[in-house]
N, C-alpha and C positions, 0 to 999 in steps of 0.2 A: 790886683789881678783881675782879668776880664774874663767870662768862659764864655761862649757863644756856639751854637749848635742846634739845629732841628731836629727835630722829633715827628715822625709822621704816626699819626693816630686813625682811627676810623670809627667813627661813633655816630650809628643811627639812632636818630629820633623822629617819631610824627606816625602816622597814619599808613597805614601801606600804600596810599595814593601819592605821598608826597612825604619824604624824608628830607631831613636834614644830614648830611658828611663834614663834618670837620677833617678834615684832610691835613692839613698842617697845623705845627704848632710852633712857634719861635720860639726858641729860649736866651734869655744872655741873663747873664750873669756877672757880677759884681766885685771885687774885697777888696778888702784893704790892710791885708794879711797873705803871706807867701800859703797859706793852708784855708783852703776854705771855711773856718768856723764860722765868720758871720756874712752873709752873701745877700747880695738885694737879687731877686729876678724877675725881668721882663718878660710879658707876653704877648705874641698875636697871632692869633687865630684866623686863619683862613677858613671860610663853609659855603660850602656848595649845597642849592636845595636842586634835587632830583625827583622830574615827576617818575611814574610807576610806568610811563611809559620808557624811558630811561632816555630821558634828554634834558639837558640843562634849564633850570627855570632859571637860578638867580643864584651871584658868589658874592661874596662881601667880605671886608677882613674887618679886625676888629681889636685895637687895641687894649690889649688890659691891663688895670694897674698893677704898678710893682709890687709887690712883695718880698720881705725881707724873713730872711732864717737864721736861728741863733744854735753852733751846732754845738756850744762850749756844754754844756753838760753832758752831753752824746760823749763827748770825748773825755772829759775827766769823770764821770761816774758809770759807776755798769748799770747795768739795762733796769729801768724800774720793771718790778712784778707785773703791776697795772698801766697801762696806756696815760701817759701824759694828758695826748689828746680827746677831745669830747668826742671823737669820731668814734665809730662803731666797729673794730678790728672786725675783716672781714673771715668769716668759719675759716680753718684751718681745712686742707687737703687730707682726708680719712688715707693714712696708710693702708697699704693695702693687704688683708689679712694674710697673718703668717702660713706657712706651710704646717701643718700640722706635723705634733712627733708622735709617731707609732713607738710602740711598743716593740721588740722582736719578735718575730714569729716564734713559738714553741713546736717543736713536731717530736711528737711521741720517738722513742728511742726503737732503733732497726734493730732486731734480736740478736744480726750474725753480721757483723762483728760487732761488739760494741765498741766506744771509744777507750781507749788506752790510756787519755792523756799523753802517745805520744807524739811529737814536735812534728806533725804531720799537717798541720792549718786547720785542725778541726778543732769544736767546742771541747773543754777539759770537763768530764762532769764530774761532779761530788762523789766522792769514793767511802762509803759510809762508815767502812772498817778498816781499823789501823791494819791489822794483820788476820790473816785466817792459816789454817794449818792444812795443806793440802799432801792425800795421798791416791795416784795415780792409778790406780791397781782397778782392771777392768770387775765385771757385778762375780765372773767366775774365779777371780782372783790370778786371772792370767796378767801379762808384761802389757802396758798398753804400747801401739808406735808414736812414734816422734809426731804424725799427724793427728790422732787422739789428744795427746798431750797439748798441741798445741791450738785447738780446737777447747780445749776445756779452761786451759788458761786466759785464752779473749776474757771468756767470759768471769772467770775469777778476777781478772784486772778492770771489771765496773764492780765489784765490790769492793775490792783494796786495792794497794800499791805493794805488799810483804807477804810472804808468804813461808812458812816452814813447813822440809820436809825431816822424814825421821830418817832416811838411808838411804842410801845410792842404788841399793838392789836395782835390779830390773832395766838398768840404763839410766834410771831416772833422773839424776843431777843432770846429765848429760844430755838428756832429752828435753828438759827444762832451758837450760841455757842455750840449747840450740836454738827451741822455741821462739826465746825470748830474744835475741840474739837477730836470725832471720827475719823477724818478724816487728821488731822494734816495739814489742810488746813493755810496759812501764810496768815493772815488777821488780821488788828486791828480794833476792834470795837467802835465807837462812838454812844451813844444809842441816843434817845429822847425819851420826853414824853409830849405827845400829851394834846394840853389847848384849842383848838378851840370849842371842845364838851362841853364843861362844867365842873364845876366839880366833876363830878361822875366818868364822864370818866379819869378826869386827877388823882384820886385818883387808878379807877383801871388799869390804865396803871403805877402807883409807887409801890402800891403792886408787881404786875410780875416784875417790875424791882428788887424788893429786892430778890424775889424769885430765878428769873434768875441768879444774882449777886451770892449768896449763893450757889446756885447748883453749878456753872463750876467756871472754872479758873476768879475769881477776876481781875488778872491782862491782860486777854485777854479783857477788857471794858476801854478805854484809854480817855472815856468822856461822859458828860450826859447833853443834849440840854434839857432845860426845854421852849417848845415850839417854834415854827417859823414863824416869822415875825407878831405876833399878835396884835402889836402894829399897824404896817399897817392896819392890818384888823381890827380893831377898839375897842380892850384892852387900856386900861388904863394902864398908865406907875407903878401907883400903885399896882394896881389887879396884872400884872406880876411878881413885885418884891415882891411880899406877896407869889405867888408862888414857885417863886426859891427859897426862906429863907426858906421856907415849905419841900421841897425836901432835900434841904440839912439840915435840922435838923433832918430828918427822916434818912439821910443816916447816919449821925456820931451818931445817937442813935443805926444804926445796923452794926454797927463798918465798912461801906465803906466810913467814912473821905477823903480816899484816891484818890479817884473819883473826877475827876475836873468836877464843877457844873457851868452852864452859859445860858444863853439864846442864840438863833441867831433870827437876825435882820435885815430888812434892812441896808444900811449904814447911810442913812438919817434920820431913826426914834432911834440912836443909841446913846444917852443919854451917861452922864458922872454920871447918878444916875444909869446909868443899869451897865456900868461898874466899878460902887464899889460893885455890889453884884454877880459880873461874875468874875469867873477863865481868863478866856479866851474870846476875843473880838470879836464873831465869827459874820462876816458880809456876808450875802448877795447881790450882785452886778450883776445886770442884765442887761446890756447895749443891747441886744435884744429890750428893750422896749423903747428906745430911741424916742424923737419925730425927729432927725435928725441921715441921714447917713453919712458916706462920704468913709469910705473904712474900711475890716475890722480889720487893724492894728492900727488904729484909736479908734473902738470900743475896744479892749484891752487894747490898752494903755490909755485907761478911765476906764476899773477897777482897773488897777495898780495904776492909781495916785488916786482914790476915795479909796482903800486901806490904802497907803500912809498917805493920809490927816487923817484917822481915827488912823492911827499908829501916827503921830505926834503930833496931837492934841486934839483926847479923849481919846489915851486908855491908859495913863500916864504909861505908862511902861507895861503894860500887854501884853502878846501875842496878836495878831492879826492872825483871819484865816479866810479865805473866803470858809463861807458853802456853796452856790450856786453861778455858773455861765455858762454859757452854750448855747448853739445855735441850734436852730431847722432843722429838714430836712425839713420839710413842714409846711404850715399852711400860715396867717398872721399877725406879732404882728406894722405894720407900715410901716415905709419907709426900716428897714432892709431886707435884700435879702435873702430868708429861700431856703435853698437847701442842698442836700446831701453833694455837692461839698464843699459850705461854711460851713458847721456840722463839716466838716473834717479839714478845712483851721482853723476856728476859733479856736478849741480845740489845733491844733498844734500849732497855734501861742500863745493861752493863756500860753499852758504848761510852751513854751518855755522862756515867759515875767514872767510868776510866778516863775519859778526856778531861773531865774537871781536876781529879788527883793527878793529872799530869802521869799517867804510866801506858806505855807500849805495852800491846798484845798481841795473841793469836787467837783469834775466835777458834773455837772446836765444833766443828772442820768445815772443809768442802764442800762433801759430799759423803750422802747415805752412804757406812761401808757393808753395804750387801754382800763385799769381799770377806769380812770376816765371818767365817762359815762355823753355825756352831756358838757364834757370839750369843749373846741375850737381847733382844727384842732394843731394847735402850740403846745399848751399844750401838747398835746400825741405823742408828735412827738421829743422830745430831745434826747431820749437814744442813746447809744451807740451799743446799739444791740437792734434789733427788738421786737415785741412782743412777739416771738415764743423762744428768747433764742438767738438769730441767729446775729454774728457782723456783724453791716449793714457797716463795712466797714475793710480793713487792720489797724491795732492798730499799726503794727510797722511804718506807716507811723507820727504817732506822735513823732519819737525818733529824728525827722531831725530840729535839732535847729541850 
């Protein structure tokens, strides 16, 4: 096979008064093979010398000898690491630096509203607490409106996603779920229904519950406390559980079957007769009222293990979840140390011991209840945020486990 083709080149050489141009190049070529592996090529060279005033001095051509090329190991072996040839591989072309990668920009978090996590295209932020226990009820202990409520919730849903309340009073399921509802606020509810009053009261706190239920999304109600800790306060184990079978007959007669029904309790007044008639073994654990301190890692890892013992030993298989635990900024309930600083210490350490044990909570509570008129110093002093709305401390310092 013969290849034959020119090549036009341009290569100065000489002095700036007088260059040399090679202008053309001949090429042919050779084989004696349908594939070019071994090829002989010819050359000639045409140059033209160009004075600097730019007119022809002298062209000449000029044959040069053949050369042959052998391309059989180009083709059967891959590429050597190092150059065959003695020639000098000319520098490789420096790619051209990359675009650098930023970081994202961080920008401090907007007070009102904060983010919800709901499906909205905004960033989800870290939510520190599994659940906190929220009650509604303005500092004079008036009905707050539906816009209070929902104004106070933004903001409870950048600390959790759960939240419990103790009773319908006031509108308040009602006013929640609207909330929540309009507003596509990320919040699960756990209702109650309030047995301390009596029962008139606990009758019209299940009526608004069915009501409530009916009206909004069903499945935004993830649970229904039928009273708290009333056994401590001096219920009869009977009289309770007459209650809770009462609630839950009323619910699957208005087709919410699907509503886990249970009382919450202290841990100690917490019967294996209350947990055959409980979904859920919902304990409260207040190591705050301790008659002894000693530090408050200590005090945590005494709800974790009073937890525990109630998971191994009465709640035969049922879930277990701690409705109340929590630590005051002020007051005094004993030898415990009640301060902001400890408010803060404790709730991060509980977080971080309840997420390891695998157990759902309710932090104790919200907010300061300034509403409880006549309480003890302690008592009105647990929230997370102030009377006013206002977080009485940084939340993201709870995410340091």
């Amino acid at each position: 096979m013969v290849i034959a083709g020119v090549v036009l080149l341009v290569v100065y050489v000489g002095s700036p008064k007088s260059v040399s141009k090679v202008s053309e190049v001949e090429i042919s070529s050779s084989s004696t093979i349908s594939t070019p592996i071994n090829s002989t090529y010819s050359w000639v060279l045409t140059s033209t010398t160009i004075d600097s005033d730019n007119t022809t001095d002298e062209q000449s051509t000029e044959e040069i000898e053949p050369i042959s090329l052998d391309y059989s190991e180009l083709i059967s072996s891959p590429p050597a690491t190092e150059p065959s040839s003695p020639l000098t591989p000319s520098e490789p072309t420096p790619s051209p630096p990359a675009e650098p990668i930023h970081a994202p920009e961080v920008y401090p978090a907007a007070p009102e509203p904060p983010n919800t996590g709901a499906n909205n295209g905004s960033i989800t932020r870290v939510r520190p607490l599994w659940g906190l226990t929220y009650s509604p009820y303005n500092t004079d202990g008036s009905c707050p409106d539906v816009n209070t409520v929902t104004a106070q919730l933004h903001k409870v849903a950048a600390a959790t996603g759960h939240i419990r309340l103790y009773s319908t009073d006031c509108s308040q399921l009602s006013s929640v779920l609207q909330a929540i509802t309009r507003n596509n606020i990320a919040l699960d509810v756990y209702a109650g229904i309030w047995l301390a009053a009596g029962p008139t009261r606990m009758q019209a706190d299940l009526d608004q519950f069915v009501a409530a239920a009916k009206t909004y999304d069903t499945g935004l109600i993830k649970g229904l406390s039928v009273g708290n800790e009333d056994i401590f306060n001096g219920m009869s184990e009977a009289t309770l559980i007459g209650y809770i079978n009462q609630v839950r007959a009323r619910l699957q007669a208005e087709g919410l079957s699907g509503i886990p029904v249970y009382t919450t309790e202290q841990d100690a007044k917490f019967s294996r007769a209350l947990v055959a008639v409980s979904d859920v073994v919902e304990i409260n654990v207040h190591t705050i009222f301790d008659g002894h301190f000693a530090n408050l890692d200590a005090s945590v890892q005494s709800v974790i293990q009073r937890a525990n013992h109630i998971k191994n030993n009465v709640a035969g298989g049922k879930p277990v979840r701690i409705g109340e635990t929590g630590w005051a900024s002020a007051g005094n309930t004993g030898p415990s140390p009640l301060s902001l600083a400890n408010e803060i210490a404790y709730a991060q350490k509980f977080k971080c011991a309840a997420a390891a044990a695998g157990f759902e909570y309710f932090y104790f509570e919200a907010k300061d209840a300034q509403w409880k008129a006549g309480a003890v110093v302690s008592e009105q002093n647990f929230g997370i945020f102030n009377a006013g709305f206002t977080p009485k401390f940084d939340f993201g310092l709870l995410n340091n486990c």
